[in-house]
N, C-alpha and C positions, 0 to 999 in steps of 0.2 A: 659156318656162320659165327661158329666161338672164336676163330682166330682173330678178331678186332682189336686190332690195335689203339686207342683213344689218343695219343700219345703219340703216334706216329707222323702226324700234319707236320711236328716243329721239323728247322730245316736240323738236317745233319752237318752240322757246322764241329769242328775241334773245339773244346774250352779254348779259351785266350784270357780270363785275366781274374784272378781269387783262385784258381783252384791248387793244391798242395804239392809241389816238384819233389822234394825230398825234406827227410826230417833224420835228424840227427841228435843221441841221446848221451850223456854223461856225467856219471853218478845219479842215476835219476830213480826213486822209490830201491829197488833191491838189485839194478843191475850199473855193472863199472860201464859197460858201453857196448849201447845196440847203433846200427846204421852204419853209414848212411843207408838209410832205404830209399830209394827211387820210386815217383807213385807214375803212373803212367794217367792220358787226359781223361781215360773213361772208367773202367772196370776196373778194380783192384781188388785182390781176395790177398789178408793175411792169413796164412793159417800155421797153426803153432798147438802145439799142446799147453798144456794152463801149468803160467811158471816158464815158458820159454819169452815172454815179454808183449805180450800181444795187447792188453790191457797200458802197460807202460806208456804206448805208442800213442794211444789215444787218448789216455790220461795228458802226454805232454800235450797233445795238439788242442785242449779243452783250458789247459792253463797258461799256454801261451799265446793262445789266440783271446785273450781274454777274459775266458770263464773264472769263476769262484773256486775253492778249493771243494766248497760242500754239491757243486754241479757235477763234481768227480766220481763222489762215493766211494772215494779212496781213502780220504783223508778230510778233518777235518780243520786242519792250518795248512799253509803251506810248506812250514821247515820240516814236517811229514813227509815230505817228496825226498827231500836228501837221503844220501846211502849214509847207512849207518858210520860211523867214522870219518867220515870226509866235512868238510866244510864249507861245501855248496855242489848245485847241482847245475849244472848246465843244457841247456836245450835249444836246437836252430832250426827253423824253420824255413824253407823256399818258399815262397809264393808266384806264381805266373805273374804277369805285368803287362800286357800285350792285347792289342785291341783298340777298340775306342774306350772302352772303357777304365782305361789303364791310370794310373794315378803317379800322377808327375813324373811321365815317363823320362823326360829334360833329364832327372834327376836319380833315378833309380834307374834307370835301363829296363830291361823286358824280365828282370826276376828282381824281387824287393827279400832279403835276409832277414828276419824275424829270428833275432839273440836273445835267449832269458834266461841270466841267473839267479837263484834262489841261494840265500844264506842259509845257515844254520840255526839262525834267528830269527827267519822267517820272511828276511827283507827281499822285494823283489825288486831286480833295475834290467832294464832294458836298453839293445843297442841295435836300429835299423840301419840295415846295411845297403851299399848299391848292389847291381850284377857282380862287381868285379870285388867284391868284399872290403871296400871302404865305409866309413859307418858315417850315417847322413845326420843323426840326432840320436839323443836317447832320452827322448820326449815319449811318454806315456799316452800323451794327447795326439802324438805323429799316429799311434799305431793305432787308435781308436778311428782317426780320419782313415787310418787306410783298411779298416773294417766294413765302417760306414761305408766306404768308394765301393767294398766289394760284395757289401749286403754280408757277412758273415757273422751267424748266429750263432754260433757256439752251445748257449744255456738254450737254445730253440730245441728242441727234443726230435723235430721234424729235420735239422739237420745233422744233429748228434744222438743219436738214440742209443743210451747205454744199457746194460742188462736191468739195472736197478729202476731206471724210467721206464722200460720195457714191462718191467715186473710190476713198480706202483700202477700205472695207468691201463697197458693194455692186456695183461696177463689178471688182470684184479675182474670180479665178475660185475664189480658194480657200476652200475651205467652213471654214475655221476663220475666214476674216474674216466671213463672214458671219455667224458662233455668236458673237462677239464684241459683232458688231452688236445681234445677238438682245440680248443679255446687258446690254449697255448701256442700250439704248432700255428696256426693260422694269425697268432700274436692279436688277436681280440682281444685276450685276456688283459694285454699289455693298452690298449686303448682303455677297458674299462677302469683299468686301476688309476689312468692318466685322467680319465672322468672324474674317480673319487679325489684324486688330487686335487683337480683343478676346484669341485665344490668345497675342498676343506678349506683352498685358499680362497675362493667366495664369500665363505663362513669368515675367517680372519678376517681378511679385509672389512665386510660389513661391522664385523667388534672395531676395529682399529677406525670405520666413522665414527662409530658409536662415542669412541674417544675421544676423537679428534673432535669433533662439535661438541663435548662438553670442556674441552681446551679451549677453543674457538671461543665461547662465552668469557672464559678468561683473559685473551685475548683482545677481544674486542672491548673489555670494561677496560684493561688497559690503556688500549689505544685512545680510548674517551677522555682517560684521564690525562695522559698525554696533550691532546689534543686540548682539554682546556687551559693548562700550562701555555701550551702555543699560541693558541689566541691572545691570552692575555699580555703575551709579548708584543701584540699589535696595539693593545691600548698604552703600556710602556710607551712605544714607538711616537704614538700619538703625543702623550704629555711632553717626550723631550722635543718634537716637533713645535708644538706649544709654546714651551720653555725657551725656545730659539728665537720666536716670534716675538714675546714678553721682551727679552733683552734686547730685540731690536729694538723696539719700541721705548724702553727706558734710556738709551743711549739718546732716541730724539728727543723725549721728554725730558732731561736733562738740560739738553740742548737748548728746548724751550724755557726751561725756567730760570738760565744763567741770562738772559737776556734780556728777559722780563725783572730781572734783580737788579738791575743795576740799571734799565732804566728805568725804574719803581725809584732809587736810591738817587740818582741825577735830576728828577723832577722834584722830589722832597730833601734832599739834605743839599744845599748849593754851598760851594767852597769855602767862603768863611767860617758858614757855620758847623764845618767837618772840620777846621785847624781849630776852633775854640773849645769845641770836644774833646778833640786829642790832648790841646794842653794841658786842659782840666783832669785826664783821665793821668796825665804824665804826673803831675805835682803829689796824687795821690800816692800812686807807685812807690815814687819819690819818699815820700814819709814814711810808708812800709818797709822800704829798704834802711832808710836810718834804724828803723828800733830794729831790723833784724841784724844791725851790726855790730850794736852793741849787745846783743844778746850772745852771738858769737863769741866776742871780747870775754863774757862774763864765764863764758863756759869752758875756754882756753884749757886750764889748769884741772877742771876735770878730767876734757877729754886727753889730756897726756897719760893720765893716770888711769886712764880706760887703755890708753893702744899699750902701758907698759901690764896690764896684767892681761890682755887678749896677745901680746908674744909668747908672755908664761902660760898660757891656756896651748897656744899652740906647737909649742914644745912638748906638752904633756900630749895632745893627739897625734902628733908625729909617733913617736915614742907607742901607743897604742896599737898604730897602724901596722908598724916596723912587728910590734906582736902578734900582730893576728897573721900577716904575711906568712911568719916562722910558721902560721898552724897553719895555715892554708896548702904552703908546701909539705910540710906534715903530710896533711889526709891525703896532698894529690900523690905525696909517692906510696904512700898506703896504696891508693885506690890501682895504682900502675899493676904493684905488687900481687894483687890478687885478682888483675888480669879483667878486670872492671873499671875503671878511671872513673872517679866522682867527678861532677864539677865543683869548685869555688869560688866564688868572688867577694869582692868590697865594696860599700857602694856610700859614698861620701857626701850626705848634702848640707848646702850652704847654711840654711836654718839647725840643721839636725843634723848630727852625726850616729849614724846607723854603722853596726858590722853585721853584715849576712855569710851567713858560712851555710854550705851543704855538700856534705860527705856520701857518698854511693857506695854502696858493698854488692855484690852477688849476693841474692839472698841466697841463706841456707837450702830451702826449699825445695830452690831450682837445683844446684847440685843432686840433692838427694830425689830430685821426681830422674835426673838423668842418671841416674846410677842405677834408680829402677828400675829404668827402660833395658838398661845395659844387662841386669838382674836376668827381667823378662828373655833380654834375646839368647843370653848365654843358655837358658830351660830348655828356648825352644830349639836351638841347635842340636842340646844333649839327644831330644826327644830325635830329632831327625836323624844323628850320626846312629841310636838304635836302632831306628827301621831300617836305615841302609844296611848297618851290621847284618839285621836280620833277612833284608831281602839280597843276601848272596846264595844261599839257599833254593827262595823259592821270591821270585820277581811281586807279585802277587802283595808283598806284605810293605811292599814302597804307599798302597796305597790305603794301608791301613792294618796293623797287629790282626784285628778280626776276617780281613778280608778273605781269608782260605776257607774259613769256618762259613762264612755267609755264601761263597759260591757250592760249598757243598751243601748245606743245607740246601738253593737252592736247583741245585740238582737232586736228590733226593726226591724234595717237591714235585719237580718238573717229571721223574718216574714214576710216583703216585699219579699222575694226571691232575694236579691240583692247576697246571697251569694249562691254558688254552693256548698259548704262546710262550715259549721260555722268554725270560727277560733276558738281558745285555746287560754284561757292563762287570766290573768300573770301565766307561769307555775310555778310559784312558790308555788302559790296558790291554783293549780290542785295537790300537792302531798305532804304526810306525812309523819313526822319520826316515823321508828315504836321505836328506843329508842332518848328519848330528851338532851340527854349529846351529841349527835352528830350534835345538831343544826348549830354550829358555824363551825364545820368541813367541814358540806356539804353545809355553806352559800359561806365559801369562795372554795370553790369548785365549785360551777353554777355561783357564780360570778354574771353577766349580765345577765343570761339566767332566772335567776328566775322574770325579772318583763318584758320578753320578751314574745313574741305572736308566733303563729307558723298556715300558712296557706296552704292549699293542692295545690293554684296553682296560678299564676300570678295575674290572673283577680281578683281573692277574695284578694292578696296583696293590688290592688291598691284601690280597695271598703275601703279597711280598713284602708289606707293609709289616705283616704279621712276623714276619720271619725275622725282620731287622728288629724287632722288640727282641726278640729272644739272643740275637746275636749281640746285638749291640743295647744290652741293659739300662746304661747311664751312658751321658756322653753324646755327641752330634751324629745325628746317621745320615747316611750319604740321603742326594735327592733322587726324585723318584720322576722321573718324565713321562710322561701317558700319550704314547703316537701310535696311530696305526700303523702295523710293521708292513712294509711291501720290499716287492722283491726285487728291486731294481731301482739304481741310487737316483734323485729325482734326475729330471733334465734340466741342467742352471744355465744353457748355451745361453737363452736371452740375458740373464742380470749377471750371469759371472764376471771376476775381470781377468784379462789376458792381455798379458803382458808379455814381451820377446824376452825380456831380458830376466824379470823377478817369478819368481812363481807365487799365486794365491795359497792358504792354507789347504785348503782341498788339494791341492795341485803335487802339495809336499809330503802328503802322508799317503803313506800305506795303507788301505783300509780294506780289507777281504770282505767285510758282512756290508751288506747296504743298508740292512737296517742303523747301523751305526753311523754309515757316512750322512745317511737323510737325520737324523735326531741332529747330528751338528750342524747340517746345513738350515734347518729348521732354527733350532736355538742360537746360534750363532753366526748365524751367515756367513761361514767359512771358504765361499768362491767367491766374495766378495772383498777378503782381505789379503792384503800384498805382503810377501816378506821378504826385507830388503836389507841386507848385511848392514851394512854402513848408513849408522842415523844421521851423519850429514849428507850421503846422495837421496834418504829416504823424504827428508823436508825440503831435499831441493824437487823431487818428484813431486811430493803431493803440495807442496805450497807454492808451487809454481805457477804459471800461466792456465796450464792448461794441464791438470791434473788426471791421471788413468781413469778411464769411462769406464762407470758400475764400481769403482773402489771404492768403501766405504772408509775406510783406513789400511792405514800401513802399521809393522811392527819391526823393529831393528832386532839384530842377535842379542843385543841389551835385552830386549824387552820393553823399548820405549815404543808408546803408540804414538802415532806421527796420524793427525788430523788436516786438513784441509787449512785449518785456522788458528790449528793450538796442538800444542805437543804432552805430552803425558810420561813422567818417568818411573817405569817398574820402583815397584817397593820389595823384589826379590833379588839378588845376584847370580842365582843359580836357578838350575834346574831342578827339582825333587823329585820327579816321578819321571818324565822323560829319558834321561842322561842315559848315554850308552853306557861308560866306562865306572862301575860304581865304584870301583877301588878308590879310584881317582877322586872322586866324589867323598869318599869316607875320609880321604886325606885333606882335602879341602878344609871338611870340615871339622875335623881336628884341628885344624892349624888355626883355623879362625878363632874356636874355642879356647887355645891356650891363649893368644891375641886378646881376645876379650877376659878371659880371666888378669890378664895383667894388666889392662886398661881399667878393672874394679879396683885391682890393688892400689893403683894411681889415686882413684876417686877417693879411695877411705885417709889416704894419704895427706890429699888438699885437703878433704873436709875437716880434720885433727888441726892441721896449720890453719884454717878459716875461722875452724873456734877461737885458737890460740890470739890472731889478730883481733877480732871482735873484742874480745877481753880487752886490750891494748888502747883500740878506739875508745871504748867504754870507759876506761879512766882518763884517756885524754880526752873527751867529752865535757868531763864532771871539771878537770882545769877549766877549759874553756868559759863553761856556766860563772866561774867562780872570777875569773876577767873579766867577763862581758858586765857584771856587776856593779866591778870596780872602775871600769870607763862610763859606766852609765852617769855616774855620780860627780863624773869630771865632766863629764857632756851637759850634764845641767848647769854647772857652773858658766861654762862657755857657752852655753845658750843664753845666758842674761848679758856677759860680756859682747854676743854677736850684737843682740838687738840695740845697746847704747850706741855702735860704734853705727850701726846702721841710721839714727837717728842724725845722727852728727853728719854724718853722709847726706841727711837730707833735708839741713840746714844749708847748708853746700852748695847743692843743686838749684834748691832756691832760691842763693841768694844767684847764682848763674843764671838761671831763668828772666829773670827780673833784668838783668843788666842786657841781657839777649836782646828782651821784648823794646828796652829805651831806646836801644842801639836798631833795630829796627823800624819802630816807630817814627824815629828823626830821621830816617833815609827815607822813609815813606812819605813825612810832612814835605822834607827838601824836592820829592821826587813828584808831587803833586802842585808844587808853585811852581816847578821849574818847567814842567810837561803840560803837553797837551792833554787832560783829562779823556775828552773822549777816543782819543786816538787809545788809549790804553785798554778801555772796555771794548774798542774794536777790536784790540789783540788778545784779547781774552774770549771773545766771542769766537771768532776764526778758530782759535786754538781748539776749543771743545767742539767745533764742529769737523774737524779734523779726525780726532778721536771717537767719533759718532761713527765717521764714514766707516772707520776700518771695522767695526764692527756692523753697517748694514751702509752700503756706498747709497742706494737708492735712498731719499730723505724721507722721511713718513710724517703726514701730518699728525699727531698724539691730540686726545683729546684727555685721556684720563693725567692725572696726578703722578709724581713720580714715586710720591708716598705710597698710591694706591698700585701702581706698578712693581713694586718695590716691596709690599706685603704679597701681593699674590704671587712674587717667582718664589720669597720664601717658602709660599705653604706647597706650593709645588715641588718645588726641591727635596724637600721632607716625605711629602708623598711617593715621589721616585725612588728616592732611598730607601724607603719601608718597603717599596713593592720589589725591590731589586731582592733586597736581604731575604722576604719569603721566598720569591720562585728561585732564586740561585742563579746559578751560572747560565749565562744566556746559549755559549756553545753546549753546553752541556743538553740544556731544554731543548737546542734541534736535533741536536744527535738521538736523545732518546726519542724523541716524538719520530723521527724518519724510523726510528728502527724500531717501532713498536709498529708504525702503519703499514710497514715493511714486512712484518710479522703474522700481524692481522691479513695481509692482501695473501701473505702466501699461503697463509691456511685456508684461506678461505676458497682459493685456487685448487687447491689439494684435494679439498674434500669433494670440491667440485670436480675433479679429475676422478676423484676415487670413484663416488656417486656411478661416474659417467662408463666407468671400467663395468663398474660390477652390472647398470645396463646391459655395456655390448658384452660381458661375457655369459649375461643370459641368454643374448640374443645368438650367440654362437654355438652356447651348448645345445639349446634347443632344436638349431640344427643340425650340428655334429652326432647328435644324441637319434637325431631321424635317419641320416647318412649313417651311422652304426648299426642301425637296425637293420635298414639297406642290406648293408656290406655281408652284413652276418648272414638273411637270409639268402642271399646272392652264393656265398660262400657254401653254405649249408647244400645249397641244392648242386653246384658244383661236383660236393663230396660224395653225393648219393648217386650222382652218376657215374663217373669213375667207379664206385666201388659196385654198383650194378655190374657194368661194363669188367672191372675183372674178375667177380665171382661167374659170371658169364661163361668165360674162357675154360673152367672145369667144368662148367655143366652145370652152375649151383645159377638158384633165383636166391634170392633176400629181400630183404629192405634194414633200412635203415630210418631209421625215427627220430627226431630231433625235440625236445620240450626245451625250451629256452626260460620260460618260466620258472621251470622245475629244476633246472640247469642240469637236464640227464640225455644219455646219447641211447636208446638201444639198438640191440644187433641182431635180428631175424633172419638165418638159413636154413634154406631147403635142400637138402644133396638130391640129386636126381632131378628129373623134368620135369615140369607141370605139375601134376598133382598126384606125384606118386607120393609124396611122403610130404606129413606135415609140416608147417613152419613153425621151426624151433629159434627159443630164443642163443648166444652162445652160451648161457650155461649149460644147457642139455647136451652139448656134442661133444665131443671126443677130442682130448687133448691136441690131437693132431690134426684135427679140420678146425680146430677153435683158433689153434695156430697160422693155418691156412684163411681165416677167416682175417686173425688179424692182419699180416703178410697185406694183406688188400685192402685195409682201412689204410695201413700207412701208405702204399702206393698210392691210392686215392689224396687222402694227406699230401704227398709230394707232386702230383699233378697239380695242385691249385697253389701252392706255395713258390718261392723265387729262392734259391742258395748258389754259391756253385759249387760245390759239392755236399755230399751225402753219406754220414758213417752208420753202419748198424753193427752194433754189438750183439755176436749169435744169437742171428735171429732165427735162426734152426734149432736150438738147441731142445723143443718140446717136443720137435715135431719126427712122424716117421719117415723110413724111406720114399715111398709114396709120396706124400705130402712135401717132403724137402727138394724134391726134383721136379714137381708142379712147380713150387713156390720161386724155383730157382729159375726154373725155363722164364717166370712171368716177370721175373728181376731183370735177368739179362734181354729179356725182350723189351722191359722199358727205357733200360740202361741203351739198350740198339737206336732207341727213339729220340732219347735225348743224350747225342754225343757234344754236346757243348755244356755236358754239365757231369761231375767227379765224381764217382760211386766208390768208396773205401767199406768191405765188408769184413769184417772178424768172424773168424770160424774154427772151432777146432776140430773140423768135420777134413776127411781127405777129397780133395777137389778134384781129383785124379780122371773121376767122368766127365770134367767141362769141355765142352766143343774147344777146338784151338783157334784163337783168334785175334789179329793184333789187334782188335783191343782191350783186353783183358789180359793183366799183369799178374801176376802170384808171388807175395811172399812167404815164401816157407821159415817159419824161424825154429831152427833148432832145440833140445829140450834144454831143459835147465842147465846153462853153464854160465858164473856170472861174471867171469873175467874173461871171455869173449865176445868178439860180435855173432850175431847168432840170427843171421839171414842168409837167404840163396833167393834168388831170382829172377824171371823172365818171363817173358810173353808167350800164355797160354801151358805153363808150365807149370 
């Protein structure tokens, strides 16, 4: 009845697609080169004495299948894996490919090559190979899809269980480690944390309404004001509409009153008595012109005597003018000279002779605020070419003289238990570029965040708050970011951008801790920005037509951020904390500094000569004052000679006027005896109604005055003008009115979309959060079967107890049947049944989970002979159950009793030899 197999129903199918063909190692942690090891599809037993590389093997397959360096417990960086001396380490991986579920097989064939080198600096690159060893990308993103395709869990504990997860979770007596364990391996854990996520971004979101509707109010007072500008463009609209109408209407009324004149004038004034008028108005004329002819006569001899001393006046203003020219070219080759051109001019009027002169200099000022600037930048280089001096040494001091002192102290702290969570950071210092032309792009891009800290919760803030007081006394201390730490970088699939060609900020760096990669993707939004070499393809990408979906911006190798609608130019040249090559960098900036040192030189130079001029100007000023003085006094003279000569001028005209008006007059009498009278007022009528039409063709009957016509377009006109001059420019008032409604509508969309979000993301959690509950107790009871079902198998009853509240697992066995012996909890048993005990949580564990394959790191190592060859019979009988799925065990036990069987493979590796390969093996051997 104990040999029940639970496990037994699936079919017996070969693995076909995730599980490990060979792995291959070089330079890796302390050995020059293990492998190729060959795994076979079911069974596989390393076994090796400790120090012949058995931990190696596992360690690569945890770091190149995507694990952390601290999921290792080897190491905590990666340049930790390199052989001491060498300068990288290499690692290959086979994966199967085969099946349905095979991932682009087109493309990789039926095995996918999994390449990873590691620097000496920590840097990791990768290169996915086909079957035939041609390499398909080496996209970081390629190898995670083909993780995803094949369900592989690496940091899963349930599919990688190392001594040290062995040791915290199921070797530990406390039932919360083991509910952890539960919770892990079954990846609940990994939901709940996705729950905490999803409410902190519930929580934002609700602040950023809270924002955005007190924006919204600003917003919309805006758009009000806007909008009354707008309207009142309609009543504008109106008056010239108005105004249009008025002067049609004055052109008929014109019309009407030229008509009415003249026949008002033909009923009362009849032809005689209009020639005996005229004659009488002629005779008058007539006598006003005699005396104004003799008055001329009389004035002769003066006015000679006026045009001979307005020549001598104008001799002496030539002659003035000719002077002030000389200073005017003066100042302007002055102003050339000192690399500022004044302007000057002359400006000559008929009444009044005026000279205007003005001279422009560079003020002093301006030179001396840029020579400041120049001051300024030459300090702050010196300051940076010293940290670089200094971080050749220890990296660490790029981001700061105190930064060594502050990480130790904070380590110290973090060994008193003062923290609940070690902090991070400077993050800048926590992450690499995987290409180094993008240093300066992604500097000014983290900005402030790269020499910032990031802590999981208040209390560990203020611990650390306390520490920068004491490190950093005076002076700016880094910032302090407060996020809860989790263990796994977020999920950005929905908003990130992905792009074939560019890669995102996330995309480009190297980040081992996920706490670091979420605080950036938090702060920064770094799956959201593009980096794109060349700033001319990057504005032709983002200001294009149709710009990358989820980019929020792009940044060039410059460092320019390239926006959708506006471009941004770094205020840095360089990199300061990124840059691979510091030498290079400390040359740099050297070279700049001597550059700038000789560019002050320059400045102290011109400002010596700037004075010198100034002085120069300053007496030829005081000349000038001392001219403009002595022309003044000649200008007044020729101002009395202008106005006679103008008088006599309009003696002149006078008497011309007069002779005009006779001479007009008698073609008018001869043209009124000789004509048809009314024919002539017909032609003058026609004629104005001519000039009516072209201004309104349709004749309008007028009832008002032209007078009255005629004042109202006035006050109208005035009106327009006044209202033009307040609201301004008419384009200008649609533009902003559309872009302010434009503004308004789309917040107001926003909020209402946000609103609408945080709804359905109640409405989702609520049920995701019931289906959780589901899942778990569904799971839960799963696991107590199974682990019923193989304590069974020895003979042993138990239980197993679940408090989810309490978040604790316990473990009740009984050795013997029925009620011969109590039920003990596993602290009470004996190392080698407590081993035996756990041996069947983790099988149980592995029944309800999905991998394709399965590594345990000795997991015999507590237990006795007895107990090792139960545990073993119950492996390989489940291993018998499920042959579509990879079993990899680590042992340093001799396996020399296993039944022989093709399917179980044996690597034996060698003891310690580290310039050999140091495997043997075969099937059942």
């Amino acid at each position: 009845g104990h040999s029940f197999d639970p496990l037994s129903k699936f079919y017996k199918v070969e693995s076909d697609a995730g599980i490990v063909e060979s792995i291959t190692l070089k330079n890796f942690m302390c050995h020059s080169h293990l492998g190729p090891f060959t795994f076979g599809p079911n069974v596989n037993f390393i076994v090796g004495n400790n120090g012949s590389g058995k931990s190696a093997v596992l360690t690569a397959l945890i770091v190149t299948l995507g694990g952390n360096a601290q999921a290792t417990n080897r190491g905590s960086s990666l340049k930790g894996f390199v052989k001491e001396g060498e300068g990288s380490a290499d690692v290959s991986i086979t994966l199967r490919n085969k099946g349905r579920d095979a991932f682009k097989p087109e493309v990789y064939g039926s095995s996918i090559i999994v390449d990873l080198r590691i620097t000496r600096e920590g840097l990791r690159t990768y290169k996915m190979k086909n079957k035939s060893g041609q390499i398909v990308t080496t996209k970081k993103e390629e190898l995670l899809s083909i993780l995803d395709n094949f369900n592989v869990q690496v940091n899963n504990p349930v599919s990688v269980l190392t001594q040290e997860m062995s040791k915290y979770f199921l070797h530990s007596k406390g039932e919360g480690d083991k509910y952890k364990f539960f919770m892990k391996a079954t990846q609940l854990e990994q939901m709940r944390e996705d729950f905490f996520y999803i409410k902190s971004t519930k929580s934002v979101t609700e602040d950023k309404v809270g924002q955005y509707s007190e924006c919204l109010k600003d917003l919309k007072r805006t758009y009000l004001e806007k909008e009354d500008r707008y309207k009142s463009l309609a009543s504008l609209d109106e008056m010239h509409t108005k105004l249009e109408e008025l002067q049609k209407q004055m052109a008929w009324a014109l019309v009407g009153s030229f008509t009415h004149f003249f026949i008002f004038w033909n009923f009362h004034h009849p032809l005689p008595l209009v020639l005996f008028e005229a004659e009488k108005k002629y005779k008058e004329i007539q006598e006003q012109l005699d005396k104004i002819t003799q008055q001329v006569q009389e004035l002769q001899p003066k006015c000679a005597e006026l045009k001979a001393e307005a020549q001598h006046c104008n001799t002496l203003l030539k002659s003035s003018e000719v002077s002030m020219q000389s200073l005017y070219y003066t100042a302007l080759h002055e102003g050339i000279r000192s690399q500022n051109p004044g302007s000057c001019y002359l400006q000559i009027n008929k009444r009044r002779a005026v000279v205007y002169m003005k001279v422009q200099h560079p003020h002093p000022s301006d030179f001396r605020r840029e020579q400041d600037m120049l001051q300024r930048s030459i300090e702050t280089n010196r300051r940076n070419l010293q940290t670089m001096e200094s971080s050749r040494s220890n990296r660490l001091r790029r981001f700061g003289e105190h930064m060594p002192d502050l990480l130790n102290a904070i380590q110290d702290a973090h060994k008193r238990g003062q923290f609940k969570q070690k902090p991070r950071g400077p993050l800048g210092f926590l992450i690499s570029l995987k290409d180094p032309e993008l240093a300066l792009a992604v500097e000014v891009c983290l900005k402030g965040q790269l020499q910032a800290f990031t802590c999981d919760n208040y209390e560990d803030e203020k611990v650390l708050q306390g520490i920068m007081f004491k490190v950093f006394p005076k002076g700016r201390r880094p910032t302090i970011i407060t996020s809860r730490f989790l263990q796994h970088v977020h999920d950005t699939k929905r908003r990130a951008v992905n792009h074939p060609q560019y890669p995102s900020v996330l995309q480009a760096l190297e980040i081992e801790d996920p706490v670091v990669a979420n605080c950036l993707i938090d702060q920064r939004g770094i799956e959201s920005i593009l980096l794109i070499k060349n700033r001319t393809e990057a504005r032709r990408l983002m200001q294009g037509k149709n710009p990358p979906h989820n980019c929020t911006s792009a940044f060039s190798k410059d460092g320019d951020q390239i926006f959708t609608n506006r471009t941004y130019t770094a205020d840095q040249t360089r990199a300061n904390y990124l840059s691979g090559d510091v030498e290079e960098e400390i040359r740099l900036l050297q070279r700049e500094i001597e550059n700038q040192t000789a560019q002050a030189s320059r400045f102290k130079q011109q400002m010596k000569k700037l004075d010198d001029e100034i002085k120069q100007n300053e007496g030829l000023l005081r000349r000038t004052h001392i001219e403009q003085k002595t022309t003044k006094v000649k200008l007044l003279q020729f101002t009395f000679l202008a106005r006679s000569k103008c008088f006599l001028l309009l003696l002149k005209n006078e008497y011309n006027t007069v002779s005009c008006f006779l001479f007009l007059f008698t073609f008018f009498r001869i043209k009124l005896l000789s004509s048809d009278f009314n024919a002539l007022i017909h032609s003058a009528v026609q004629e104005s109604v001519t000039k009516a039409k072209l201004i309104c063709p349709e004749r309008l009957e007028v009832r008002r005055s032209a007078r009255s016509l005629d004042t109202e377009i006035s006050r109208l006109k005035v009106k327009i003008t006044t209202q033009q001059e307040h609201q301004g420019d008419r384009e200008e008032i649609l533009r902003s009115y559309n872009e302010a409604l434009e503004n308004y509508t789309n917040m107001v969309q926003h909020v209402k979309n946000l609103n609408s979000f945080i709804k359905k993301l109640d409405s989702v959690m609520n049920q995701r959060q019931h289906v959780y509950a589901e899942f778990r107790r569904f799971l839960s009871a799963r696991c107590k079967y199974y682990f019923d079902s193989m304590l069974s198998q020895r003979g042993y009853t138990g239980s197993m107890t679940f408090d989810h509240k309490n978040e604790t697992l316990s473990i009740s066995v009984q050795p013997g049947q029925g009620k011969q012996a109590d039920m003990s909890d596993m602290r009470s048993l004996s190392g080698g049944e407590r081993s035996f005990s756990t041996v069947c949580f983790v099988l149980s564990l592995w029944a309800i989970t999905e991998a394709p394959f399965r590594c345990l790191d000795e997991f015999d190592v507590y237990m006795d002979m007895v107990n090792r060859r139960i545990s073993m019979d119950m492996m390989l009988k489940v291993a018998a159950g499920q042959s579509y799925r990879q079993f990899i065990f680590l042992t340093p036990q001799n396996m020399s009793s296993l039944p022989e069987s093709e399917n179980i493979n044996i690597l034996r590796l060698k003891d310690p030899d580290r310039g050999q390969n140091n495997a043997s093996q075969g099937p059942g051997k």
